[in-house]
ZADO-1210 file (C-alpha; in nm, 4 decimals, padded with zeros to 6 digits):
<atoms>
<atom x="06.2144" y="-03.6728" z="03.7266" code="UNK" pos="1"/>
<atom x="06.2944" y="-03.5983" z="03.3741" code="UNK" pos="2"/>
<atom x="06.1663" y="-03.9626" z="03.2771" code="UNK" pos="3"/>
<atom x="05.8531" y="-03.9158" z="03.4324" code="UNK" pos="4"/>
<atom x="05.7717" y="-03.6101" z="03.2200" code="UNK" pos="5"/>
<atom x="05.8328" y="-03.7897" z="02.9179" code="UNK" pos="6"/>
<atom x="05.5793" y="-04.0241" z="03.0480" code="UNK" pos="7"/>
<atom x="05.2886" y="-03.7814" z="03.1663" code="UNK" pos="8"/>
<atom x="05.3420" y="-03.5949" z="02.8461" code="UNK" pos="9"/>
<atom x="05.3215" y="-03.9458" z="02.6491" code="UNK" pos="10"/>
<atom x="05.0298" y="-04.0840" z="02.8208" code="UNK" pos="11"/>
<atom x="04.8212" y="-03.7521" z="02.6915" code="UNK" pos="12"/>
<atom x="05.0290" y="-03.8208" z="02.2858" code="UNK" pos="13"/>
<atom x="04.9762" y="-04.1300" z="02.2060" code="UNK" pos="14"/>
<atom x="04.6221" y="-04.1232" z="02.3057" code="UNK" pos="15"/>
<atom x="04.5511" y="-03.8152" z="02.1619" code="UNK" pos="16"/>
<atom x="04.6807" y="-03.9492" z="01.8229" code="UNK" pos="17"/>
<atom x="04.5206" y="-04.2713" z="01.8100" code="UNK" pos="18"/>
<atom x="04.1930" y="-04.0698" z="01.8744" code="UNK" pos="19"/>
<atom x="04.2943" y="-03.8331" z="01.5796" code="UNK" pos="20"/>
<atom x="04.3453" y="-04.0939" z="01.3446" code="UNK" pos="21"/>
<atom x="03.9922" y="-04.2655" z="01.4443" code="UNK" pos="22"/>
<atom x="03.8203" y="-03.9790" z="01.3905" code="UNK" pos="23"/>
<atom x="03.9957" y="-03.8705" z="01.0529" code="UNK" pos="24"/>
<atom x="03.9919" y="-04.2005" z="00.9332" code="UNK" pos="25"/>
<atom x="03.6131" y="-04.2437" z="00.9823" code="UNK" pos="26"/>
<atom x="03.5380" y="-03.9043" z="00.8339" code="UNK" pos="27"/>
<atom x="03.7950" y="-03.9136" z="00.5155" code="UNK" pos="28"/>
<atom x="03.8023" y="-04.3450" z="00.4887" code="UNK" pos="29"/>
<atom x="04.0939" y="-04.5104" z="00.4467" code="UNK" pos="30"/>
<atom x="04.1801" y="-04.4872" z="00.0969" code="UNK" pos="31"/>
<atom x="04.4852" y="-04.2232" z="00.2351" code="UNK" pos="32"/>
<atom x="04.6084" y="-04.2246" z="00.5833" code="UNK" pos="33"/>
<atom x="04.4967" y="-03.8957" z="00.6745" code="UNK" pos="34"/>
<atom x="04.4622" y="-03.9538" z="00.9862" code="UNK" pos="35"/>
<atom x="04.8612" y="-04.0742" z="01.0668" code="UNK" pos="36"/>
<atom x="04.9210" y="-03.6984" z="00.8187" code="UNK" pos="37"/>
<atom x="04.6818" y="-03.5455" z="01.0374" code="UNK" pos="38"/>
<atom x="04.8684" y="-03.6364" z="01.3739" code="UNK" pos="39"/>
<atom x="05.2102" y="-03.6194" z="01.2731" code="UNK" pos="40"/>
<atom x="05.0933" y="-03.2151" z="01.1085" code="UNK" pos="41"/>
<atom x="04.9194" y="-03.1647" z="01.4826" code="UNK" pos="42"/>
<atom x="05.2301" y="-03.2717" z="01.6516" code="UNK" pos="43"/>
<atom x="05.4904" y="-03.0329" z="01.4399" code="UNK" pos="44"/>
<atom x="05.2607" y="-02.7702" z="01.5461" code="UNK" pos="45"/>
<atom x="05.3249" y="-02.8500" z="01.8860" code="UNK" pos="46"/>
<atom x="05.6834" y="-02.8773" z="01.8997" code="UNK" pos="47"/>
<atom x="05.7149" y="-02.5794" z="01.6798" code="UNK" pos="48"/>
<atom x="05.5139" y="-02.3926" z="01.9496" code="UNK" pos="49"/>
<atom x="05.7378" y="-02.5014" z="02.2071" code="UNK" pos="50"/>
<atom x="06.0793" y="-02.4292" z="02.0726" code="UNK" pos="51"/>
<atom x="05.9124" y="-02.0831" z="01.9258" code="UNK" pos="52"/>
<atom x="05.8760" y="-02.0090" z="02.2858" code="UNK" pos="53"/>
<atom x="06.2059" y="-02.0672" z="02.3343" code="UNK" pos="54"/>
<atom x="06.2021" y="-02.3463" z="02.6140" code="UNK" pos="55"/>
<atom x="06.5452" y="-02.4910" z="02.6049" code="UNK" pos="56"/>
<atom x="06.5684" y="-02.8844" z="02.5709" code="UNK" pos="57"/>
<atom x="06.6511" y="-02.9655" z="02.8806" code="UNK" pos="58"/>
<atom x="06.3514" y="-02.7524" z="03.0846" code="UNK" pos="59"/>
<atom x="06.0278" y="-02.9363" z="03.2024" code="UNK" pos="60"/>
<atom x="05.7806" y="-02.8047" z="02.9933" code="UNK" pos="61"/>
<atom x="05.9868" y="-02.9041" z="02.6548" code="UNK" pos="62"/>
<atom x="05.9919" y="-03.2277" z="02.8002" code="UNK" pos="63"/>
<atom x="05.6573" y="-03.2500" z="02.8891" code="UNK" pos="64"/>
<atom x="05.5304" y="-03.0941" z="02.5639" code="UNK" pos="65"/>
<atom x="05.7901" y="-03.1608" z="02.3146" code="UNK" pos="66"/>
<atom x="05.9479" y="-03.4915" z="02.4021" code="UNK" pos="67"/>
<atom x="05.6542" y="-03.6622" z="02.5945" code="UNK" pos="68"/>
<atom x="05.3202" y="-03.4807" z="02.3932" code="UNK" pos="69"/>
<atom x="05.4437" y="-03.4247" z="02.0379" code="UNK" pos="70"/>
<atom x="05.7188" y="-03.7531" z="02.0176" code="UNK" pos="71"/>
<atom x="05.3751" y="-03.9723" z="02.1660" code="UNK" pos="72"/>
<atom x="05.1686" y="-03.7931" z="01.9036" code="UNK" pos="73"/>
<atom x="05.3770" y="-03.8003" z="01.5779" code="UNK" pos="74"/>
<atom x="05.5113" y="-04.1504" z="01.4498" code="UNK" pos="75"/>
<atom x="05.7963" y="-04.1882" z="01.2156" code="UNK" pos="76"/>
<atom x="05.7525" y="-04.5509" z="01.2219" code="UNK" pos="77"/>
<atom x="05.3427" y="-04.5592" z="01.0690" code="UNK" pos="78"/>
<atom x="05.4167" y="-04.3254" z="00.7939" code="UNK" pos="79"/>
<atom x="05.6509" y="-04.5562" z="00.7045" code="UNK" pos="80"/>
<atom x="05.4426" y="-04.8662" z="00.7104" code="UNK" pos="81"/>
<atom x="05.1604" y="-04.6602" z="00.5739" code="UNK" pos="82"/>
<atom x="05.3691" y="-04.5446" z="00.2665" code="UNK" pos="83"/>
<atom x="05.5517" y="-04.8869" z="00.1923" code="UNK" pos="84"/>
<atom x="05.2347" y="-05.0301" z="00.2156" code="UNK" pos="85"/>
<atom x="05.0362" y="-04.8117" z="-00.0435" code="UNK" pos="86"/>
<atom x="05.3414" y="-04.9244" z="-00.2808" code="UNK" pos="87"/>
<atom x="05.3085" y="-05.3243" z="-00.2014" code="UNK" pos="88"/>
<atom x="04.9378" y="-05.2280" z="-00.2891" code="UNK" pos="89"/>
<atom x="05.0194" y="-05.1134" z="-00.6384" code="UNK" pos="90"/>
<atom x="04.9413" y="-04.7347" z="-00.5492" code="UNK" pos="91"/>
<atom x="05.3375" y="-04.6110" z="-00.5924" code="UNK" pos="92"/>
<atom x="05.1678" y="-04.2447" z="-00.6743" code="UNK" pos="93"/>
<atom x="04.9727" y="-04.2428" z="-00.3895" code="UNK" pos="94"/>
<atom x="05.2814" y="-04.3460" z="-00.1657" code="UNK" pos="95"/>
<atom x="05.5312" y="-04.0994" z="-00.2885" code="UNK" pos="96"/>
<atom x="05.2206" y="-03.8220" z="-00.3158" code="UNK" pos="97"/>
<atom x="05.1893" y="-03.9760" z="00.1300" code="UNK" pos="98"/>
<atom x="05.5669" y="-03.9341" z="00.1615" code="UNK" pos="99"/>
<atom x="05.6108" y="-03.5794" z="-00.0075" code="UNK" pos="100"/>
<atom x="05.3150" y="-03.4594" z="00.1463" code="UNK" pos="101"/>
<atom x="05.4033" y="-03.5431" z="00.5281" code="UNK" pos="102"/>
<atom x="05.7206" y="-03.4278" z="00.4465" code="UNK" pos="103"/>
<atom x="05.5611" y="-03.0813" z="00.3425" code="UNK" pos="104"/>
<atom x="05.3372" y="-03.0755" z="00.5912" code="UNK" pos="105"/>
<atom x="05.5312" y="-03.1709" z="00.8904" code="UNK" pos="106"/>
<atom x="05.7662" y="-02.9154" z="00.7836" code="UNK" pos="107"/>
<atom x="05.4819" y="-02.6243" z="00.7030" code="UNK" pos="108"/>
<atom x="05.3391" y="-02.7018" z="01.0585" code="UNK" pos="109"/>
<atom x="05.7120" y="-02.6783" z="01.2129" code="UNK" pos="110"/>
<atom x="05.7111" y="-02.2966" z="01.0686" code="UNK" pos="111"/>
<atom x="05.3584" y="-02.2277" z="01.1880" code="UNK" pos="112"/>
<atom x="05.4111" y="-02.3456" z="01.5316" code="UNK" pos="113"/>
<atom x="05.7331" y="-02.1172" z="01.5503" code="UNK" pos="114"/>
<atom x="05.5304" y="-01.8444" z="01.3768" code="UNK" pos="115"/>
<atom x="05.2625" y="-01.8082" z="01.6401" code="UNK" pos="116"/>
<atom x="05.4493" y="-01.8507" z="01.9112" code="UNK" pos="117"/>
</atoms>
């Protein structure tokens, strides 16, 4: 049962940040991945909301939410490409300005999640 949360909760994630990242993308261009910042900041918030509200790891709705909606909608793995790949394109600033910045951000929207709930 616990699987198949992770699952509903990922099929509404991953969606939801590929759909982010479109629309930031096409509103901000892709000079800076706002978009991946964008996605991985709305999915701190989440997960900040839902251990703010004190759901403990192993109960449904942090499943659902935390582990299926927020891990489906924040990705380690494209801020990393993202960043290595504004270095291999001669933009080092740029990449370490990406990399602190998610960093900060992620973080910041951690605290505000926990903060309003």
């Amino acid at each position: 049962m616990t699987w198949l949360l992770v699952v509903l909760g990922g099929m509404v994630g991953a969606p939801a940040r590929y759909l982010i990242d479109v629309r930031v993308t096409a509103r901000l261009g892709s000079g800076f991945p706002f978009g991946t910042l964008v996605a991985n900041a709305a999915a701190c918030v989440l997960l900040g909301l839902v251990a703010g509200l004190g759901l403990g790891a192993d109960s449904p709705a942090y499943v659902l939410l935390g582990s299926g909606v927020a891990g489906a909608m924040s990705t380690y793995s494209t801020f990393a490409f993202e960043t290595v790949r504004l270095a291999e394109e001669g933009r080092a600033r740029r990449a370490v300005a990406y990399a602190a910045t998610s960093v900060a951000v992620g973080l910041a929207g951690l605290l505000l999640g926990l903060a309003i709930a």
